[in-house]
N, C-alpha and C positions, 0 to 999 in steps of 0.2 A: 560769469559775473554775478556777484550779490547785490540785488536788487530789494532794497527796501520800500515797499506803498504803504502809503501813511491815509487812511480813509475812515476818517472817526464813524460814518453809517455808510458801512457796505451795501452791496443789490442785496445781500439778503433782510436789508433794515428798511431799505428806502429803493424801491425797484424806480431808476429813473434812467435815461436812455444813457447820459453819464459814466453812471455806475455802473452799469453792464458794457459799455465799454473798456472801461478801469478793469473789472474782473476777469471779463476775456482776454485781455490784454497779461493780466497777469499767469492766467493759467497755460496761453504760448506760451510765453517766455518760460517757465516751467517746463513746460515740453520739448522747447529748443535746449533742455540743458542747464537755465540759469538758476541761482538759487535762488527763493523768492520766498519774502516774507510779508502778510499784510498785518499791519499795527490797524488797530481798530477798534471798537466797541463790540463784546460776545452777542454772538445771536443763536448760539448754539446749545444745545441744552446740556452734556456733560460736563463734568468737575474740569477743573483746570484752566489755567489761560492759555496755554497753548492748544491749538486745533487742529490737528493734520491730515483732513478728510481725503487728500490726494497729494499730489507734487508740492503742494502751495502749504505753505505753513501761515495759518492767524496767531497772531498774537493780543489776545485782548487786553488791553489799557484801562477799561470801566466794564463795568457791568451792562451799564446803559449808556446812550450817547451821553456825556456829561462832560461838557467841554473844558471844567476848570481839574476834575482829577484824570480827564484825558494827555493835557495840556503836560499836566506836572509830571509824569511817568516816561511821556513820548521822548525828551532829549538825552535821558539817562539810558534808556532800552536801544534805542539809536548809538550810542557811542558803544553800549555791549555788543551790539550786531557787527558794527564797524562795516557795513555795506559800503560797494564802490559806487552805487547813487541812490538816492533819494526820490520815489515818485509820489506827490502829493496830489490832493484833490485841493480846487481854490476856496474852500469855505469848509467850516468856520476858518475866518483871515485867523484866526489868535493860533490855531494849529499848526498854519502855517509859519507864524511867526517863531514857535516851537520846533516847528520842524528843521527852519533854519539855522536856529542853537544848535540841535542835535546834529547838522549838517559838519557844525564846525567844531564840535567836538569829537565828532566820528571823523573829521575829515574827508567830508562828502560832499558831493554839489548834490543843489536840489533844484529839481522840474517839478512844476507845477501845472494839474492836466487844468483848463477850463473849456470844458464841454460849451457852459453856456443854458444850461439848465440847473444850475447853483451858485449863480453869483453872490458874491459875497454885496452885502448892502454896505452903503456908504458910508464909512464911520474912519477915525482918523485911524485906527489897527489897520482896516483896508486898504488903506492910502498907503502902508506900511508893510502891507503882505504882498500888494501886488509889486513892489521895487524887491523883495524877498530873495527871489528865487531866481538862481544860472538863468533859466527858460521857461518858458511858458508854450503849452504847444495846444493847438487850439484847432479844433474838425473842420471850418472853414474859415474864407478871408471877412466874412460877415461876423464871426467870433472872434475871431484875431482883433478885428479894427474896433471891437467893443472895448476887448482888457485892453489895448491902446488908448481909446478913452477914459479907460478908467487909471490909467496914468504907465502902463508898459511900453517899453522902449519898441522901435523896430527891429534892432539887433536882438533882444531881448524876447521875440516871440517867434513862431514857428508851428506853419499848422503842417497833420499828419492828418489823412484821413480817417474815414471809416474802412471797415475791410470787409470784404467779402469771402465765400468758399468757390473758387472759379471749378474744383472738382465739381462740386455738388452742382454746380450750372451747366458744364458739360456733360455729365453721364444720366442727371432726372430726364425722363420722358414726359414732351410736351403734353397737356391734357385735350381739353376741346377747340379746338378755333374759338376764339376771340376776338371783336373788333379793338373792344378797347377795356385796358385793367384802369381799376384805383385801388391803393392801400393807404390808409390812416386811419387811427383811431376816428372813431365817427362821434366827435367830440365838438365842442365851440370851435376850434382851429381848424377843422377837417375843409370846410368851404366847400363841400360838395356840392352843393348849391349852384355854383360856377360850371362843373362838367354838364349838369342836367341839364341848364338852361344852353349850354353849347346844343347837346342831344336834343334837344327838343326843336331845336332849329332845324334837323335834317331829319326830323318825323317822316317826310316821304322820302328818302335813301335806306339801305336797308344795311341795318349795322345791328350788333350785341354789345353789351357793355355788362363785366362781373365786378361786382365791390367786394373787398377783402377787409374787413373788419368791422370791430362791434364798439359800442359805445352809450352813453348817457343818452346819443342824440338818433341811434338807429331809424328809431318807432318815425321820428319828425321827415327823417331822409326819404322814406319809405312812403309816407305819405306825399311828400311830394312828388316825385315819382309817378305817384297814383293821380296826384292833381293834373302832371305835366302831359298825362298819358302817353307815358312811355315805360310803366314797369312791366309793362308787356314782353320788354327787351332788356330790360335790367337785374340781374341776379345779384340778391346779396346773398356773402357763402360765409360771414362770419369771421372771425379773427385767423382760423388756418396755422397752422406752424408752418414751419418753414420750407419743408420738400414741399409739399401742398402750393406753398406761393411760389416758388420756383415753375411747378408744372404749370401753372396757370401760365405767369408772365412766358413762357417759353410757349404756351398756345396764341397768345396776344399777339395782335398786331402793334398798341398804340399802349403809353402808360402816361396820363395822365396826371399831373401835380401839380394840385390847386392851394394847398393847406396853407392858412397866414404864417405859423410858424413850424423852421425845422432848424436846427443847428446843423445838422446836414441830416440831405436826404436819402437817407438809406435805401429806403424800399423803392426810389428812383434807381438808385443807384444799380441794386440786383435786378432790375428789370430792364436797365439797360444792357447789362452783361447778359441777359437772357433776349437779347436781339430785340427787341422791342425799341420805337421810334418814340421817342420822349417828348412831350407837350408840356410845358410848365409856366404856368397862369405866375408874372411875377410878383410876388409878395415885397413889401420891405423887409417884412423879419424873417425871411426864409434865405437857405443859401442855394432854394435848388438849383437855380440858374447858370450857379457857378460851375455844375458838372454838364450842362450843354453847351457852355460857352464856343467850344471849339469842335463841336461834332454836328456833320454834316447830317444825319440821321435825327433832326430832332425842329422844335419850333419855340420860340419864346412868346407870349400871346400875352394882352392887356386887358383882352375886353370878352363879352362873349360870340360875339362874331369871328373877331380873331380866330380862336375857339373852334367854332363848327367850322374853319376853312382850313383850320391847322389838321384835323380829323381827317376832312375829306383828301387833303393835298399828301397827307400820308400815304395814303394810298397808293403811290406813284412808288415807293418803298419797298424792296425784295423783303416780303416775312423771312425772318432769320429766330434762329433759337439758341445763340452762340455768339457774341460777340469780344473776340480777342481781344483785341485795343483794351476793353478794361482789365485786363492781367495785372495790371501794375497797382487794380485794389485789391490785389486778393490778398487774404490772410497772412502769408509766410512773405511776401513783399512788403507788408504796413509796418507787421512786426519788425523787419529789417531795417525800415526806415527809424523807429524806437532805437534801436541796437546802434544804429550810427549814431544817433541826438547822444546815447550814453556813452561813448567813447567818444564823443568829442567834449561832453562836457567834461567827463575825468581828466583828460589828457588838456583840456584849459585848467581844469582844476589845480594840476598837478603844477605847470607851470606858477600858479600864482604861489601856491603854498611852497 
């Protein structure tokens, strides 16, 4: 299948969780085989518009993000491509609006990704971008029921999740015993603040807790910590790549997620595939909750009491460093779920046209 993504600031312009799912998504589908080109603004330093660093062809439209000679180029390179779909990002709306000319001169449906960290702001184009497009497919039903506010149909949207590597979860070896993980950016959103004062509740029980990541707000966590007199038991290890947090969560017993905001929770997500009993303080703007809804291995908690009884009741828990049941996010399954969305759009497409 030829697959057209339309992303006027790629990850390598604007590294946002979005985007790096947009790009990873396009370089499977490349590896499964499809042809795949990203329309986009150059970020790359050699001559030319086209970029073929690997599978994935860019094709730059500006030099720089610039929305109005991006705009102008995108429906014409789009009917050249003649792609059997169109994957766009939801903002800028006017691209989108573009994208969907180009859709119907190529003879293409268009899906529209909304992560939910790029909303397009409210203006009468948006009102207009979001009715745009075949589909809208969105990482959780907390993203979904946003672009439905923001005037998308039910039939009209469709969430896919995030995806995981279940190889890389079964073959890393676990690191240290651990009572309980956190990963988030250790930023305004983090709410770290929340696990501590659980922890500090069960100052006399004898538990560890390691933090996985860095931030603007480190130095403040840390001290608290120091206030709560508990860094005694608390290891911060820094941001970690990715084997690194796998080993950890696979030493863990308990993963914790407190953050006000996620459009989905990733790093929940890998740690619960890495056997880990999941704890998730609920947020309004967060979707963790939606990936314990139905697992018996886990606790939904409000307050900080909650909290230190959800820790302790864990306990009662086999440590596992494997958990099956999440197969169905791993990477070549989410992909596949994509692969279906485009063959059903074409195959609606075709009937209309």
């Amino acid at each position: 299948m030829r697959v057209a993504f339309v992303a006027m600031e790629t990850v390598h312009l604007r590294d946002t969780e979005g985007n790096r799912r947009l790009d990873r998504l396009a370089h499977q589908l490349a590896g499964a085989g499809h042809d795949v080109t990203v329309f986009c603004s150059r970020w790359w330093e050699s001559d030319g518009d086209v970029f073929e660093p690997e599978d994935v062809t860019y094709h730059a439209l500006a030099d720089e993000p610039a929305t109005a000679s991006f705009c102008v180029r995108l429906p014409y390179e789009l009917a050249r491509l003649k792609p059997d779909v169109i994957h766009a990002t939801s903002a800028p709306s006017s691209v989108v609006l573009f994208a969907r000319f180009g859709g119907t001169l190529a003879r293409a449906p268009l899906l529209v990704e909304w992560f939910g960290d790029n909303e397009p702001l409210h203006s009468r184009t948006s009102d207009l971008a979001v009715r745009a497009p075949a589909e809208i497919v969105t990482p959780s039903e907390m993203v979904r029921t946003s672009a439905r506010e923001r005037g998308a149909t039910e039939n009209g949207t469709t969430v896919i999740p995030e995806s995981i590597d279940m190889d890389l979860v079964r073959e890393a070896d676990p690191a240290e015993k651990v009572d309980v993980a956190f990963a988030h950016s250790l930023d305004d959103s983090a709410n770290l603040e929340s696990l501590f004062l659980g922890l500090a509740e069960l100052r006399e029980k004898d538990w560890s807790a390691t933090i996985i990541g860095d931030g603007p707000n480190r130095a403040d966590y840390e001290r608290q910590a120091s206030d709560l007199r508990i860094d005694d038991r608390v290891e911060f290890v820094g941001a970690c790549d990715r084997e690194r947090r796998v080993e950890i969560y696979k030493g863990a017993h308990v993963f914790v997620q407190t953050a006000y905001r996620e459009f989905f929770a990733s790093e929940l997500l890998w740690a619960l595939a890495c056997g880990c009993v999941g704890i998730v303080e609920y947020q309004a703007r967060s979707s963790a909750h939606e990936l314990i809804e139905q697992r018996e291995r886990s606790f939904r908690v409000t307050s900080t009491q909650q909290m230190a009884e959800a820790i302790v009741e864990a306990g009662e828990f086999e440590r596992l460093t494997v958990d099956d049941t999440l197969a169905p996010y791993d990477h070549d399954s989410v992909r596949a779920e994509y692969e279906g969305c485009y063959q059903d759009l074409v195959g609606e497409f075709g009937l209309i046209g």
